[in-house]
C-alpha positions in Angstrom: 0.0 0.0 0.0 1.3 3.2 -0.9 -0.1 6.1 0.3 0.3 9.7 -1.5 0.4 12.9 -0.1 0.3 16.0 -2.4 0.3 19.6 -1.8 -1.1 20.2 -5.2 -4.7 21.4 -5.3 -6.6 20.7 -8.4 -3.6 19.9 -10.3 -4.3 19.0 -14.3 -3.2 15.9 -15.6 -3.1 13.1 -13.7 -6.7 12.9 -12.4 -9.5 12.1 -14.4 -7.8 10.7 -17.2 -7.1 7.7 -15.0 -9.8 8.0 -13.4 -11.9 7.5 -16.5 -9.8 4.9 -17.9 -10.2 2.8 -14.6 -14.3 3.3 -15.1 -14.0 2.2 -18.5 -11.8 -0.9 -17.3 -14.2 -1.9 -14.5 -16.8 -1.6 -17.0 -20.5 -0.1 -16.2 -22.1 -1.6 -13.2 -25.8 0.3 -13.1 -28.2 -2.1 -14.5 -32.3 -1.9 -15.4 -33.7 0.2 -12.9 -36.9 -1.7 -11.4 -38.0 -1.8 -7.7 -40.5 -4.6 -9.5 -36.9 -7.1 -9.0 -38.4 -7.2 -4.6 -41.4 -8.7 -5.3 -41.3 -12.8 -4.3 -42.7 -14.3 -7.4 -40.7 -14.8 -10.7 -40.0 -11.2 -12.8 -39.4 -10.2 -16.1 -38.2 -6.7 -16.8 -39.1 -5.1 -20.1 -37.1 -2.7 -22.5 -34.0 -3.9 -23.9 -30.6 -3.1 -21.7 -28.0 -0.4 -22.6 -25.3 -1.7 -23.3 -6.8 19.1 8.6 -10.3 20.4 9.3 -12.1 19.7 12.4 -14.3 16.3 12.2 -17.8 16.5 10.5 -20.2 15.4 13.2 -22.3 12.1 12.7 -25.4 13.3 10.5 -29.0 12.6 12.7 -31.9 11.3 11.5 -33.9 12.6 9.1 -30.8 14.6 7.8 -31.3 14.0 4.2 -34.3 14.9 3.7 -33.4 18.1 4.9 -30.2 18.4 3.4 -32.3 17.8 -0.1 -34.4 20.4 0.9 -32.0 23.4 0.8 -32.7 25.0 -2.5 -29.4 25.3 -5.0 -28.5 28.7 -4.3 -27.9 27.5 -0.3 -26.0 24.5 -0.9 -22.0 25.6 0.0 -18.8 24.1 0.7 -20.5 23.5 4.5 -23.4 21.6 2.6 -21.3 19.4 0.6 -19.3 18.3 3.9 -22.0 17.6 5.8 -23.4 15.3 2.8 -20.0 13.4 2.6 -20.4 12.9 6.2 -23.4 11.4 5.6 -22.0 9.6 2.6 -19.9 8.1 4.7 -21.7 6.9 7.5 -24.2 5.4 4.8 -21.7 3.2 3.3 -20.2 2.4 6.8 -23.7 1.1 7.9 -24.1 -1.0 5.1 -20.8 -3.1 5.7 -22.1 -5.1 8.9 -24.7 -6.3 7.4 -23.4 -7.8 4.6 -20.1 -9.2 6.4 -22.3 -11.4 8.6 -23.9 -13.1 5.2 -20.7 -13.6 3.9 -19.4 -15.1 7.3 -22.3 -17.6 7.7 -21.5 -19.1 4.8 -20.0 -22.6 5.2 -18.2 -23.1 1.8 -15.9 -20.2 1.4 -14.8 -21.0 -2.5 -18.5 -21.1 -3.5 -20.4 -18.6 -5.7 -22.4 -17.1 -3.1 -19.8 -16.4 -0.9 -17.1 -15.1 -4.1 -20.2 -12.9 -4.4 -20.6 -11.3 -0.8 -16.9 -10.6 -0.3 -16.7 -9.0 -3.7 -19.5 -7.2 -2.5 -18.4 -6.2 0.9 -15.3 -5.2 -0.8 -17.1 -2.6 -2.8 -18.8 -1.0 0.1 -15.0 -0.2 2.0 -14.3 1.0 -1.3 -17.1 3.3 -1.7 -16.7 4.5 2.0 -12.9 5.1 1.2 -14.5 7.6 -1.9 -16.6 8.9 0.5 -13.7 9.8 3.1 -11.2 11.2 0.1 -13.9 13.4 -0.7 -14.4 15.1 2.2 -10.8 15.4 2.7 -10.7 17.0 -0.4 -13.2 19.7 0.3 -11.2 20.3 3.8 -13.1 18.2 6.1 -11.9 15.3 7.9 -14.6 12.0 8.4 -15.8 10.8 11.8 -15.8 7.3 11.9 -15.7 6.0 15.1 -18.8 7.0 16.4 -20.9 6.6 12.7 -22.0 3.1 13.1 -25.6 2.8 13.4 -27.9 0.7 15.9 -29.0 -2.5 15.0 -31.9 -3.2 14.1 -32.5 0.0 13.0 -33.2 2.7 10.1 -30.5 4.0 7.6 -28.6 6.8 8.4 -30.2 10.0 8.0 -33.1 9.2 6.8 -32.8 7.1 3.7 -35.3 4.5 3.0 -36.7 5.3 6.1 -39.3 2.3 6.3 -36.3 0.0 6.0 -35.2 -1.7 9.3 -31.8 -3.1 8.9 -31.1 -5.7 11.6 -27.8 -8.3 11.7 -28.5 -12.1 10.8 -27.2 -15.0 8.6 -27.5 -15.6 5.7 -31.1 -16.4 4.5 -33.6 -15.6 1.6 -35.8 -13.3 3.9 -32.7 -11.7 4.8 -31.5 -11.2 1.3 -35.0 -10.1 0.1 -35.7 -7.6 3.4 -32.5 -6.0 4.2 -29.5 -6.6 2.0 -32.2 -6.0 -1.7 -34.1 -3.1 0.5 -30.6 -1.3 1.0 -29.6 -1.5 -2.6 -33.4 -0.3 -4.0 -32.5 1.6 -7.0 -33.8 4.7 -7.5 -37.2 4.8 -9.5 -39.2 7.7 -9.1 -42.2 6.3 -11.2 -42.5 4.1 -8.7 -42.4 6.4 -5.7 -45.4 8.4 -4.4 -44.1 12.1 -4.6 -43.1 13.2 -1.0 -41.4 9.7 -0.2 -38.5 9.5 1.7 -35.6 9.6 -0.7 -33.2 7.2 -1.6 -29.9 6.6 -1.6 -29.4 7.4 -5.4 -31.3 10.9 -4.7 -29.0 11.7 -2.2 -26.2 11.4 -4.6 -27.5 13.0 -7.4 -27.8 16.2 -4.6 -24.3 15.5 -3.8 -23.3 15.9 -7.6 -25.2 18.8 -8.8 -23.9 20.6 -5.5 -20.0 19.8 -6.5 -20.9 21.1 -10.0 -22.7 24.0 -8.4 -19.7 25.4 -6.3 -16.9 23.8 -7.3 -15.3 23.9 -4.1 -11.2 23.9 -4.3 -10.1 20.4 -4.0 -6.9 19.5 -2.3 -5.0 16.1 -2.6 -2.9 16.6 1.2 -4.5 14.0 4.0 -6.2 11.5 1.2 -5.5 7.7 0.7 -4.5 5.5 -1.5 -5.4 1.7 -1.3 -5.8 -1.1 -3.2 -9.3 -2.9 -2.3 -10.6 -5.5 -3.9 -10.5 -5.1 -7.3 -10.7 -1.2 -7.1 -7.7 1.9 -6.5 -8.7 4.3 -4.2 -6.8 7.4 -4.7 -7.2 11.6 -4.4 -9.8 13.0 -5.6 -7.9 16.2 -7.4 -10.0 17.5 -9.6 -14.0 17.9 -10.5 -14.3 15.1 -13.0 -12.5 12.7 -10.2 -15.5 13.6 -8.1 -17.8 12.5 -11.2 -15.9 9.4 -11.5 -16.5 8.4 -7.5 -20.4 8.7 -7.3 -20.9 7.5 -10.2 -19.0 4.4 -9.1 -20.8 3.9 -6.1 -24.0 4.6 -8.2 -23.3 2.2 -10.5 -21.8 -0.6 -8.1 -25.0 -0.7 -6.4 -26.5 2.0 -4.0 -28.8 4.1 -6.8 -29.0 3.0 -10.1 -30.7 5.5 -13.1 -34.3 6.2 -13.0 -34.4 5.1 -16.7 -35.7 1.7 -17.7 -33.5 1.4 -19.8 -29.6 2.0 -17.8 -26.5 0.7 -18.9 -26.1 -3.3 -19.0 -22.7 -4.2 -17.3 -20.3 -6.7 -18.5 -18.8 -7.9 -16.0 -20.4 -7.4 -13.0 -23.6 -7.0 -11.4 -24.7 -3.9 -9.4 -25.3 -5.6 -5.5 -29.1 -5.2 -6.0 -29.0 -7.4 -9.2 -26.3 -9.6 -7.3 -28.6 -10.4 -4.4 -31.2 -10.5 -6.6 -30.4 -13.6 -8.0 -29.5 -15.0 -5.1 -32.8 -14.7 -3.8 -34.8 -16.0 -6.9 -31.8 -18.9 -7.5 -31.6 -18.3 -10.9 -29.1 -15.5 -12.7 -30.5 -12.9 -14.9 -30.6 -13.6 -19.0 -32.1 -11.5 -21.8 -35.1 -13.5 -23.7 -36.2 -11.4 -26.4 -35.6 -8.1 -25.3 -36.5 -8.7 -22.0 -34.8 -9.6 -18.7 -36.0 -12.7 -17.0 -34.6 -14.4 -14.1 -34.7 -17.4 -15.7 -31.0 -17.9 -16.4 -28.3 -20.6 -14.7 -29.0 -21.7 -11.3 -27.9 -19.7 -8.2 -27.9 -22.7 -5.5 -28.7 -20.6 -1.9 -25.5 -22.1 -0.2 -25.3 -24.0 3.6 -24.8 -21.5 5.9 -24.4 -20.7 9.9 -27.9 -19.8 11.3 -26.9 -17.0 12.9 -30.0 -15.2 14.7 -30.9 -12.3 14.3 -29.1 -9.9 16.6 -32.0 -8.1 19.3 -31.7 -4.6 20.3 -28.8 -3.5 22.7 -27.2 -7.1 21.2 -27.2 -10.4 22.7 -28.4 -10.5 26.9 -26.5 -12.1 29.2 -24.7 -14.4 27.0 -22.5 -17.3 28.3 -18.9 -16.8 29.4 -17.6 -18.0 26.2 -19.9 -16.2 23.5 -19.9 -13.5 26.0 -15.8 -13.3 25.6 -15.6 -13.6 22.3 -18.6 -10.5 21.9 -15.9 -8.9 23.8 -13.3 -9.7 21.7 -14.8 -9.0 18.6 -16.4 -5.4 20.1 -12.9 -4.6 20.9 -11.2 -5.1 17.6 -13.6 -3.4 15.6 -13.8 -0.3 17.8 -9.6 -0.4 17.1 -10.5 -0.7 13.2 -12.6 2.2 12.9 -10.6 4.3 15.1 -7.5 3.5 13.0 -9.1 4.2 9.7 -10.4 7.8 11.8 -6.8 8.5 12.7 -5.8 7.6 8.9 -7.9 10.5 7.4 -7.8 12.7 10.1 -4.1 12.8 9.9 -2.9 11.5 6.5 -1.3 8.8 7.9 -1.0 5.7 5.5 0.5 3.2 8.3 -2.7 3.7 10.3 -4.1 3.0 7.7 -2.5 -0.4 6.9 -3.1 -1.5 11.0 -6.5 -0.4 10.5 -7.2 -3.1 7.5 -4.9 -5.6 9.3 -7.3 -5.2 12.4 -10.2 -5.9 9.7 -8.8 -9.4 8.8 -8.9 -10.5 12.0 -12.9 -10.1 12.6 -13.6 -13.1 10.4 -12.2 -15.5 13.1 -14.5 -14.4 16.1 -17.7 -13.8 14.1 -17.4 -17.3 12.7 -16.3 -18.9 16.3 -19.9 -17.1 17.5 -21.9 -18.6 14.5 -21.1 -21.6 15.5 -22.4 -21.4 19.5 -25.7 -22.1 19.4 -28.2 -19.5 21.5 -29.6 -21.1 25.2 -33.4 -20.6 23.8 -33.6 -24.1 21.5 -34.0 -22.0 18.6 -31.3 -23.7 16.7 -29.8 -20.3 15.8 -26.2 -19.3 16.9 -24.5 -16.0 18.1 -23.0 -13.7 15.6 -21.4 -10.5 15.9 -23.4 -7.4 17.0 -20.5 -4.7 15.9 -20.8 -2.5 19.0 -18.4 0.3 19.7 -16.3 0.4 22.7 -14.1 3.1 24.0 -10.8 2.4 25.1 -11.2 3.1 28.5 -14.3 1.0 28.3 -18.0 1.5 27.9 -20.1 1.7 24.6 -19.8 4.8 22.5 -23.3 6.5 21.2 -24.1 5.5 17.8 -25.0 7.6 15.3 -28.7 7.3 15.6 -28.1 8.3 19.0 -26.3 11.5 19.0 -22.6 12.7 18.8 -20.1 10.1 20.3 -19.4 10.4 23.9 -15.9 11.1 25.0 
């Protein structure tokens, strides 16, 4: 891992040349926009497919609506930080979830679970865009108090009749929360006044960047390998295009069109889990797409319960220690990757994804203790923050963290 640091502010050249080449290379992600793809039966989609600052405080809920809500003319360099704080903590929330799927899968080389990680892997990616560009407009991201309760809404506000809650691996689970947080946007099929989604929130984001056109600055940003994405500065406006459209197109808000770009090589998530949950991929019959396509056998997994609010009571020593454990290692990891933007430094950085492969170990050991009520379910990890000195920290939901 290299990490660059660059006094140069909006510096021609390097910047969105590459950055276009790499979204050319990756190839387009969005797919055919249609919240039609939650409903339980079989689907067929119609049209053919084309082919240094002080820390931003954790956003509250209901946040972006009102954020959406400031006309044009009001939306300023303060605007577009607190939006990438909220960018942040969006894509942050998202990543518990979908680690406990991938860890309650049983056969690690299997389709399914090649799926999640790549999956998971684009969600630290897209929160890593969302921390270079605050950076960039001279904030710095708070991490360590951004995770959300579970069960729980979205941060914010977005999707606000969503509950995500932390489970294995199952088709109700796939359907309800993991489908539900990648919804793409489709304003047809909205009542006007709705709670907005994530892909409106990001279209606000971009028209404010092209709005002001803030000064962008390189010094504090990151540069990572993950997965099979580069994370590096965010230099100049079309960079800034390139990163939410991205994280657009990987998954969180696809066009409103019905007819969006058709990738070719990978599936946006919500197309991904899609066809997990119907167990068959997508294929194009006639102009049309139809879920009709190879089979997607739903894999053995752990059956990990659903974790209950204020996480597991009064577990057993053992579960209980390894809860601890876990608690403790991820409260490290998000206040290692904090440090990393807050103070450019890339070997915090490098601890702070170290710490991450660790977590894998004590989440599966706790999916495979089975809970004291005869359920048949196990524990899992609930992905609470602890402060060093001991104690939980207030989630975001809850209010700024308590020091």
């Amino acid at each position: 891992m290299t990490q660059r640091r660059d006094d140069t502010d909006n510096r021609p050249g390097d910047g969105p040349a590459d950055a276009h080449d790499d979204a050319a290379a990756l190839g387009r992600r969005g797919f055919v926009a249609s919240a039609a793809l939650a409903a339980a039966g079989p689907v067929v989609l119609g049209g053919p497919a084309h082919a240094a600052a002080p820390a931003v405080a954790p956003v509250q809920r209901g946040t972006v609506a009102r954020l959406l809500e400031i006309p044009a003319p009001g939306r300023d360099v303060r605007w577009i930080r607190q939006a990438l704080q909220m960018a942040v903590q969006l894509e942050l929330s998202t990543i518990p979830p979908y680690l406990c799927a991938w860890w309650s899968v049983k056969d690690r080389r299997g389709e399914v679970a090649h799926r999640l990680r790549g999956i998971v892997m684009d969600e630290m990616f897209h929160m890593g865009l969302a921390c270079n560009m605050l950076t960039a407009v001279g904030g710095r991201p708070w991490i360590a108090g951004a995770v959300p309760a579970y069960p729980g809404p979205l941060p914010g506000g977005v999707r606000s009749e969503l509950r995500v809650y932390l489970s294995g691996l199952t088709k109700k689970y796939v359907h309800d929360v993991m489908m539900g947080i990648e919804m793409p946007e489709n304003p047809l099929l909205r009542s006007l006044g709705g709670p907005p989604t994530i892909g409106d929130f990001y279209d606000g984001l971009l028209e404010a960047f092209r709005g002001v056109r803030p000064r962008l600055t390189a010094r504090g940003q990151m540069t990572q390998r993950i997965g099979g994405d580069g994370l590096r500065p965010i230099r100049r406006p079309a960079d800034v295009e390139w990163a939410i459209e991205i994280i657009k197109e990987q998954g969180e808000g696809t066009s409103s069109s019905p007819q969006a770009h058709l990738s070719h090589d990978t599936l946006g998530h919500y197309y991904a889990f899609a066809e997990i949950y119907h167990g068959r991929a997508l294929r194009r019959v006639g102009g049309l797409w139809e879920f009709t396509g190879a089979l997607v056998p739903f894999p053995e997994v752990r059956p990990m319960g659903v974790v209950p609010a204020g996480g597991w009571a009064r577990p057993a020593r053992e579960p209980g220690r390894l809860l601890q454990h876990f608690d403790v290692r991820f409260s490290e990891m998000l206040r290692g990757l904090q440090t990393a933007w807050g103070t450019g430094d890339a070997h915090a950085l490098d601890a702070a994804v170290k710490v991450m492969t660790q977590l894998e170990e004590p989440a599966v050991g706790l999916m495979d203790m089975p809970l004291p009520d005869g359920s048949g379910h196990t524990y899992g990890p609930q992905f609470h923050v602890v402060h060093p000195a001991g104690g939980r920290l207030a989630t975001a939901h809850g209010g700024p963290p308590v020091h």
